[in-house]
GUDO-278808 format. One record per residue: residue number from 1; residue in one letter; x, y, z of N, C-alpha, C, O, CB in turn. Coordinates in nm, 4 decimals. Glycine has a CB too. Example, Ala and Ser with C-alpha at 12.3 -4.5 7.8 and 13.67 -1.06 7.14 Angstrom:
# residues 2
<pt 1; "A"; <1.3190; -0.5690; 0.7800>; <1.2300; -0.4500; 0.7800>; <1.3200; -0.3300; 0.7800>; <1.4236; -0.3319; 0.8465>; <1.1308; -0.4473; 0.9046>>,
<pt 2; "S"; <1.2850; -0.2250; 0.7080>; <1.3670; -0.1060; 0.7140>; <1.2900; 0.0030; 0.7870>; <1.3409; 0.1138; 0.8039>; <1.4084; -0.0598; 0.5725>>,
# end
This chain:
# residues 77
<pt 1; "X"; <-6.9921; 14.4260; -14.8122>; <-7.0870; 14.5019; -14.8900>; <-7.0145; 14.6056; -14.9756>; <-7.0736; 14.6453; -15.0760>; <-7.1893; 14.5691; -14.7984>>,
<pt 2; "X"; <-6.9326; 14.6384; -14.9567>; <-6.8463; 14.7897; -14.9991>; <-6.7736; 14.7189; -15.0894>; <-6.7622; 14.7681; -15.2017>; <-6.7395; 14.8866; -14.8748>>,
<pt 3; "X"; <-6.7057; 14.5823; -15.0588>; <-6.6460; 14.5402; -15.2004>; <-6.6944; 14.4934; -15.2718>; <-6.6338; 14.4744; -15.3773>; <-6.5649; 14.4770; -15.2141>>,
<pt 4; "X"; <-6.8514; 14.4401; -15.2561>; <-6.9522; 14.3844; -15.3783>; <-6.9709; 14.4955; -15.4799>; <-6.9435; 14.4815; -15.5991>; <-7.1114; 14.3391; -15.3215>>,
<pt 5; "X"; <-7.0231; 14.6158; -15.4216>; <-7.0273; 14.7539; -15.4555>; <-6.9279; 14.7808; -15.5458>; <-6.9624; 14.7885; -15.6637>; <-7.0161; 14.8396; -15.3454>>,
<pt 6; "X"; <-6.7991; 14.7988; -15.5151>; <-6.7209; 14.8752; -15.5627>; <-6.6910; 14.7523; -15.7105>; <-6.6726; 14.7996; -15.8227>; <-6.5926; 14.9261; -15.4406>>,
<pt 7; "X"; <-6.6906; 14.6388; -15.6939>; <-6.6895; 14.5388; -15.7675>; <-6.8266; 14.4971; -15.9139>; <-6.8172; 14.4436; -16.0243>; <-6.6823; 14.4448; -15.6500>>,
<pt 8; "X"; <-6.9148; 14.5429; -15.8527>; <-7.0277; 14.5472; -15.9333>; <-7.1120; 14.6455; -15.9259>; <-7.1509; 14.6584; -15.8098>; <-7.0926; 14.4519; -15.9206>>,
<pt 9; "X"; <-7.1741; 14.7476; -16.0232>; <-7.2632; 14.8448; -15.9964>; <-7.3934; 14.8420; -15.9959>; <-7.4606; 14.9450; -15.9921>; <-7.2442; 14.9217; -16.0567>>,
<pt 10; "X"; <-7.4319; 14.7505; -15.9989>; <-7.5383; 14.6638; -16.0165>; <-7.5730; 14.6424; -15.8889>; <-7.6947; 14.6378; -15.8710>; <-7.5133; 14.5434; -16.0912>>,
<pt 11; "X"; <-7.4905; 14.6248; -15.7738>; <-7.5301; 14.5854; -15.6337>; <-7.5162; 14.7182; -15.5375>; <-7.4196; 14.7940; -15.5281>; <-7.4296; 14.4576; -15.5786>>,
<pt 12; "X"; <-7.6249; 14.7223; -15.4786>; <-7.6572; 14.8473; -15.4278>; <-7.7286; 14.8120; -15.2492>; <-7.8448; 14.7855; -15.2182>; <-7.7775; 14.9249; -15.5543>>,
<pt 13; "X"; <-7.6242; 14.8235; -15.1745>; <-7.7134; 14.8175; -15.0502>; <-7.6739; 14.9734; -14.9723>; <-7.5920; 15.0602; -15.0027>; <-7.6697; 14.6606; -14.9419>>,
<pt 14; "X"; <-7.7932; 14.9597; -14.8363>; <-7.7994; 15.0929; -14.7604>; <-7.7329; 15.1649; -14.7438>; <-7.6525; 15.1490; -14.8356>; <-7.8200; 15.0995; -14.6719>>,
<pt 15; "X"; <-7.6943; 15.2608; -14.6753>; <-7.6189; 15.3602; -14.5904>; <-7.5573; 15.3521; -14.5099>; <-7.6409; 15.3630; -14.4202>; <-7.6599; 15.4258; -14.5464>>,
<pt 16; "X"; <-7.4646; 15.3399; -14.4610>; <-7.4216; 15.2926; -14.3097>; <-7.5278; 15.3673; -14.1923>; <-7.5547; 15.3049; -14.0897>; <-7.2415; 15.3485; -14.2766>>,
<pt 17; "X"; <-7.5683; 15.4648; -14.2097>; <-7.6637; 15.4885; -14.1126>; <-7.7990; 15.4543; -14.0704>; <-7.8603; 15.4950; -13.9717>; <-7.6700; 15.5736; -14.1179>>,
<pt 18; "X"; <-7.8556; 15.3279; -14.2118>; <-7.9478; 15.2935; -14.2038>; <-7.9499; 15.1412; -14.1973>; <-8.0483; 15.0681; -14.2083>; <-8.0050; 15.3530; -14.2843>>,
<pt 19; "X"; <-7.7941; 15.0997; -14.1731>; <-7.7518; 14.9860; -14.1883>; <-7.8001; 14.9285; -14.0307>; <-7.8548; 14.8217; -14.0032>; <-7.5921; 14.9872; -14.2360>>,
<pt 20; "X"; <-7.7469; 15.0720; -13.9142>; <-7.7859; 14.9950; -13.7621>; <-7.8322; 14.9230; -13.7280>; <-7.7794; 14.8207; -13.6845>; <-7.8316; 15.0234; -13.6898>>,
<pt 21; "X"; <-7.9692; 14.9495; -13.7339>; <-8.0860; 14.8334; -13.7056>; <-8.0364; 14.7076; -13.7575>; <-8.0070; 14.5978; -13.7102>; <-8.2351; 14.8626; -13.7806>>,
<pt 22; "X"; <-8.0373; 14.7475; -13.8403>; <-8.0389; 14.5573; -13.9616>; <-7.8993; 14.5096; -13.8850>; <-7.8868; 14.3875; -13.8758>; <-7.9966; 14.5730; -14.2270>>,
<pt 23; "X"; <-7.7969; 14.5881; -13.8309>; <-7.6556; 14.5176; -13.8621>; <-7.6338; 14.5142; -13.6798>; <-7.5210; 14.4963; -13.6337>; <-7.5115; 14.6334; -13.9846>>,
<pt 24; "X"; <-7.7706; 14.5360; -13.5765>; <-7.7160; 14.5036; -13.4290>; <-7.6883; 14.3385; -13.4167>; <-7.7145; 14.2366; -13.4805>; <-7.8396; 14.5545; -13.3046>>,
<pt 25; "X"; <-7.6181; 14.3776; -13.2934>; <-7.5603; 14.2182; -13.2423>; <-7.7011; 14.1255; -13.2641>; <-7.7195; 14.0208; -13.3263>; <-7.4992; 14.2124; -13.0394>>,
<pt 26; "X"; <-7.8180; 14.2366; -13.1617>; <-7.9217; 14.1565; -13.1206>; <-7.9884; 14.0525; -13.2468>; <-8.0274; 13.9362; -13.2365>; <-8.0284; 14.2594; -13.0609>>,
<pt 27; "X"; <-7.9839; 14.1576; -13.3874>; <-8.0255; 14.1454; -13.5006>; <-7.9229; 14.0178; -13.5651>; <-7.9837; 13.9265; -13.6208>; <-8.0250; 14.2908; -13.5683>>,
<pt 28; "X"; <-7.7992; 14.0100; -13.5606>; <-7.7204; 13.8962; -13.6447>; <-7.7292; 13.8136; -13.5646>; <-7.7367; 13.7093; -13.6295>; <-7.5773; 13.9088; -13.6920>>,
<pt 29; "X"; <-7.7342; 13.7857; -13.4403>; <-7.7821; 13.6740; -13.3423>; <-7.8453; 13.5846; -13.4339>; <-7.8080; 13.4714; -13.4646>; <-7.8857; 13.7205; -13.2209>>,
<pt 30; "X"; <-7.9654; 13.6605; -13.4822>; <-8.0718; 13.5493; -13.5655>; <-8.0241; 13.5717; -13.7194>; <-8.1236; 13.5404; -13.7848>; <-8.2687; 13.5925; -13.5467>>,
<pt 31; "X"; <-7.9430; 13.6023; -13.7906>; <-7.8820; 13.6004; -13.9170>; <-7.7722; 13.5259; -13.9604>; <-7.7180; 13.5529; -14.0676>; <-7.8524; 13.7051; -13.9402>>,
<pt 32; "X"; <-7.7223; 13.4088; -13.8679>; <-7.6197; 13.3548; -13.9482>; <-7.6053; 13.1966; -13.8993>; <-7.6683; 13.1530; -13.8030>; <-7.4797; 13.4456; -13.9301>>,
<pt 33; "X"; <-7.5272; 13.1284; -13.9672>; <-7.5342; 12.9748; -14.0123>; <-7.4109; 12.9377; -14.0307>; <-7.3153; 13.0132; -14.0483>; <-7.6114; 12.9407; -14.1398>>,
<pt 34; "X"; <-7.4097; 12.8288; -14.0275>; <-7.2961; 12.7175; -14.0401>; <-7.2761; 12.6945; -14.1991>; <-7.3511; 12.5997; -14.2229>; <-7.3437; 12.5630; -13.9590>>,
<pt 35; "X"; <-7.2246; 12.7257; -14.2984>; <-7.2716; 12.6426; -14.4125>; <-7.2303; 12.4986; -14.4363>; <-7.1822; 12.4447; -14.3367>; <-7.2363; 12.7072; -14.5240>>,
<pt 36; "X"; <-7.2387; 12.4187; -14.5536>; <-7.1302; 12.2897; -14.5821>; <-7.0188; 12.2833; -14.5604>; <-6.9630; 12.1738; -14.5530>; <-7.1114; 12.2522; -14.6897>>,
<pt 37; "X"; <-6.9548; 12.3971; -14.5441>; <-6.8003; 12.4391; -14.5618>; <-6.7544; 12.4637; -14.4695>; <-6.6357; 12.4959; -14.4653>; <-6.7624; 12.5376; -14.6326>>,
<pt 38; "X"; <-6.8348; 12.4574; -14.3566>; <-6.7680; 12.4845; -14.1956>; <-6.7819; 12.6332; -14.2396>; <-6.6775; 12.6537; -14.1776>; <-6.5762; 12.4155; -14.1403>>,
<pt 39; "X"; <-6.8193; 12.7783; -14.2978>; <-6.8127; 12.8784; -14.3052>; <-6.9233; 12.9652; -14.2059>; <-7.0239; 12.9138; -14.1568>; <-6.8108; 12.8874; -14.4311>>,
<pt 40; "X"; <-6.8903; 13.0788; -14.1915>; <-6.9524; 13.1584; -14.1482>; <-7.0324; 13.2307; -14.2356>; <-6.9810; 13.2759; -14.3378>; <-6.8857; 13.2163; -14.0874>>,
<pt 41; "X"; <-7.1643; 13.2511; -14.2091>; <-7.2469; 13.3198; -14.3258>; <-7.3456; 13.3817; -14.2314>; <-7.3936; 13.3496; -14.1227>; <-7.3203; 13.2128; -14.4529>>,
<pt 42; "X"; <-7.3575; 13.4817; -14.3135>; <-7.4896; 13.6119; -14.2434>; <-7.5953; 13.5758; -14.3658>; <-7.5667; 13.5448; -14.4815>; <-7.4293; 13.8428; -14.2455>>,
<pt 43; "X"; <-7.6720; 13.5837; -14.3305>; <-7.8122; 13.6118; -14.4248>; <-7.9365; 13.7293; -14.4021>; <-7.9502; 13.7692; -14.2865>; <-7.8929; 13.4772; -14.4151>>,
<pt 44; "X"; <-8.0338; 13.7899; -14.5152>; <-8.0325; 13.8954; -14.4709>; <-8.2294; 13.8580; -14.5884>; <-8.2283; 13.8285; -14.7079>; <-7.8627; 14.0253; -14.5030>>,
<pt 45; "X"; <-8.3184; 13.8684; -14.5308>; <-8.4026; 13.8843; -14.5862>; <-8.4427; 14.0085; -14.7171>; <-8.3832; 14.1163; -14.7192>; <-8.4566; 13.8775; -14.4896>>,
<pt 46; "X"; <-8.5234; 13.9817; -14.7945>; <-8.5464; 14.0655; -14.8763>; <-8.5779; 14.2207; -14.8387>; <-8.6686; 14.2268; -14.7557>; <-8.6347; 14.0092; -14.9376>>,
<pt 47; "X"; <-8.5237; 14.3561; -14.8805>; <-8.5104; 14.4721; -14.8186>; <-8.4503; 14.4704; -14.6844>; <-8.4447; 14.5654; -14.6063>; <-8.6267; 14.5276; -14.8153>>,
<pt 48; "X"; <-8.4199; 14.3884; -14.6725>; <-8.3155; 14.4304; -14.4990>; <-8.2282; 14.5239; -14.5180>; <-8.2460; 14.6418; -14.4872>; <-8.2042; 14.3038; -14.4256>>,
<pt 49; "X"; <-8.1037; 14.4667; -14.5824>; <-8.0151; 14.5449; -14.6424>; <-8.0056; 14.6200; -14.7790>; <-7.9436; 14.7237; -14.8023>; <-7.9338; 14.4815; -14.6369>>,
<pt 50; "X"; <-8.0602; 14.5651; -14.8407>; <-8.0734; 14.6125; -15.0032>; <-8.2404; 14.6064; -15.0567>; <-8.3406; 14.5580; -15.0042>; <-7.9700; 14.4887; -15.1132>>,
<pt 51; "X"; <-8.2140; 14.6933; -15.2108>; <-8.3416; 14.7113; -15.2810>; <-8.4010; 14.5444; -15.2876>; <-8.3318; 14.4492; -15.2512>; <-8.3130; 14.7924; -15.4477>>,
<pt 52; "X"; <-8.5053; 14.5347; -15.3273>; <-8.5674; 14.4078; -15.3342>; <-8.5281; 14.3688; -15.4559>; <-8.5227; 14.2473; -15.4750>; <-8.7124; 14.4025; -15.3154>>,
<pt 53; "X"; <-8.5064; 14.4231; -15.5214>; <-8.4255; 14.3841; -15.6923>; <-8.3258; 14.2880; -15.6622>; <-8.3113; 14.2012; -15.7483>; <-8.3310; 14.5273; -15.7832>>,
<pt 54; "X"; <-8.2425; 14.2804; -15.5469>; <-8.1890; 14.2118; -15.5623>; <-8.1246; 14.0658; -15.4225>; <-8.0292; 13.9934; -15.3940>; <-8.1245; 14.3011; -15.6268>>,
<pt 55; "X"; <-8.2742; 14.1071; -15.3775>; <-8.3542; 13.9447; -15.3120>; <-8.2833; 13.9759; -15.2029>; <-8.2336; 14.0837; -15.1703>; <-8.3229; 13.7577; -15.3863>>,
<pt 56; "X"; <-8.2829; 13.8294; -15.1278>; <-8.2302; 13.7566; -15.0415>; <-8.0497; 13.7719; -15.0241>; <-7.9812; 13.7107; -15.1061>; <-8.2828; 13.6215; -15.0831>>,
<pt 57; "X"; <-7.9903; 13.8428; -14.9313>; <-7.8570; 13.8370; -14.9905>; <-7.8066; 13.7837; -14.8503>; <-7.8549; 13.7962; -14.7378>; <-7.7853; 13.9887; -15.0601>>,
<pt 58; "X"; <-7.6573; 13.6999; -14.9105>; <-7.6010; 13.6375; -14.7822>; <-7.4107; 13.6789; -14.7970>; <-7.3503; 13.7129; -14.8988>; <-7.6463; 13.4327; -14.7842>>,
<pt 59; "X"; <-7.3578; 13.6601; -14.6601>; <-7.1984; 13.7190; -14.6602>; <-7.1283; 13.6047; -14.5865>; <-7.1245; 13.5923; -14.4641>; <-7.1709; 13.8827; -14.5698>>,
<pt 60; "X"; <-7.0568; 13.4981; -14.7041>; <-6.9392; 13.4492; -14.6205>; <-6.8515; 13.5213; -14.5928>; <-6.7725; 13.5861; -14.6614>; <-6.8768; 13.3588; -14.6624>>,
<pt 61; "X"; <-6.8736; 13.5034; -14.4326>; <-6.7159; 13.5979; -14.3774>; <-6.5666; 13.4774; -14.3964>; <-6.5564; 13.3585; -14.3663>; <-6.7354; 13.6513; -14.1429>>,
<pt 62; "X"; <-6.5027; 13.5406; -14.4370>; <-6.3721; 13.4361; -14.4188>; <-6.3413; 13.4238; -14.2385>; <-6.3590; 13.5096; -14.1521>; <-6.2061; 13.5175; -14.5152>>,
<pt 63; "X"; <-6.2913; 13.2869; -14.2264>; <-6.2310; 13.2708; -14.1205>; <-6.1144; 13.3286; -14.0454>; <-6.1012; 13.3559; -13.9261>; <-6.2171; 13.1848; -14.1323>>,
<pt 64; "X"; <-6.0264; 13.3408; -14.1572>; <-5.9158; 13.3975; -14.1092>; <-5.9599; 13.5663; -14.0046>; <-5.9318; 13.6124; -13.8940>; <-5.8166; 13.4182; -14.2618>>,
<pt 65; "X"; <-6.0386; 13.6053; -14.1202>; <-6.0783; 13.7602; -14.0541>; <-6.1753; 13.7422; -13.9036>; <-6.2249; 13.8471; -13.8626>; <-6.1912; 13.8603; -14.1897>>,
<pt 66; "X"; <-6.2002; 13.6271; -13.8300>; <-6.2470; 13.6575; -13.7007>; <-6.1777; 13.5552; -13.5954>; <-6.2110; 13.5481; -13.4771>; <-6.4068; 13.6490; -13.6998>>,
<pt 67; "X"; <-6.0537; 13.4598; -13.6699>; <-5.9872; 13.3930; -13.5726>; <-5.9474; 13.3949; -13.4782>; <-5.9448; 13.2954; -13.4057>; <-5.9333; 13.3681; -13.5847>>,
<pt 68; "X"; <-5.8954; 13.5258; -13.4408>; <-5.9184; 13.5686; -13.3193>; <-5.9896; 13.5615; -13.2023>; <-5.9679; 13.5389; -13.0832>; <-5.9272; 13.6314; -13.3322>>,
<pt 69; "X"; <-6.1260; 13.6011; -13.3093>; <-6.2097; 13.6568; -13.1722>; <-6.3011; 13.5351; -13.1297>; <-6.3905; 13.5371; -13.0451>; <-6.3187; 13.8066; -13.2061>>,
<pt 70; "X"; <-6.2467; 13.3973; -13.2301>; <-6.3759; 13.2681; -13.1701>; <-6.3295; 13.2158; -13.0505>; <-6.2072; 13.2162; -13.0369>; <-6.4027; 13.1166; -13.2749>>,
<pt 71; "X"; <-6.3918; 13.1743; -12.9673>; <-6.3597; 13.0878; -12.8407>; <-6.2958; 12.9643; -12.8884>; <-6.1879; 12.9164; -12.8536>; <-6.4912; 13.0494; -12.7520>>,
<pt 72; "X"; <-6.3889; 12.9172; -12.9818>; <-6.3657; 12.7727; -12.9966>; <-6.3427; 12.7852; -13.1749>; <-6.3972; 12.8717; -13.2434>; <-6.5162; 12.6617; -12.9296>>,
<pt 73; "X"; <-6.2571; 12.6862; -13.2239>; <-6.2386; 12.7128; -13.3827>; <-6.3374; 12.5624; -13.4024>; <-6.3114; 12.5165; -13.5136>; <-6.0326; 12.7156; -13.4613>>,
<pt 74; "X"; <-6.4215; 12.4909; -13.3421>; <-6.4324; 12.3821; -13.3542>; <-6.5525; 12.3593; -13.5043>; <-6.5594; 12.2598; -13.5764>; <-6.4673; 12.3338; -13.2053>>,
<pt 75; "X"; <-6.6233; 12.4699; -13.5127>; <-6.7260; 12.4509; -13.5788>; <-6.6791; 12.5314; -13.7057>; <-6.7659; 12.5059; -13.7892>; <-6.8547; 12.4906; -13.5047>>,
<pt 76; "X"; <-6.5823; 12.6194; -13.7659>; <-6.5142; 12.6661; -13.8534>; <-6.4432; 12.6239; -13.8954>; <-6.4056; 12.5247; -13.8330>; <-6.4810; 12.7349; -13.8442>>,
<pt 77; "X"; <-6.3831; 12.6465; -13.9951>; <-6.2851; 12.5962; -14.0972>; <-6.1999; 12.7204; -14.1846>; <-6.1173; 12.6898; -14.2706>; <-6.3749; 12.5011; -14.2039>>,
# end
């Protein structure tokens, strides 16, 4: 989010303090997907994270950045 931001001014999401809610474990449990690409992706309904101006927003995480912490690499790429 911070490098969409800093990258475009046009993209504008919350606060980190108002981010909590939206950003608990319990909460991304039900926010993320497999894509075509074997990727990791969060998705985030309209106003979850950001103004409604600018919808539905989703975050491929790269792989490399949680290789670590998967049990299994089987479903990533």
């Amino acid at each position: 989010m911070k490098k969409q931001t800093e990258a475009d001014p046009n993209k504008i999401y919350w606060d980190e303090s108002e981010l909590k809610a939206a950003l608990s474990k319990k909460h991304l449990a039900k926010r993320f997907y497999i894509n075509a690409k074997n990727e990791l992706v969060f998705s985030f309904n309209d106003y979850e994270v950001a103004p409604g101006y600018m919808g539905s927003v989703s975050f491929v995480i790269p792989t490399s950045l949680i290789q670590n912490d998967l049990k299994k690499t089987t479903y990533l790429k």
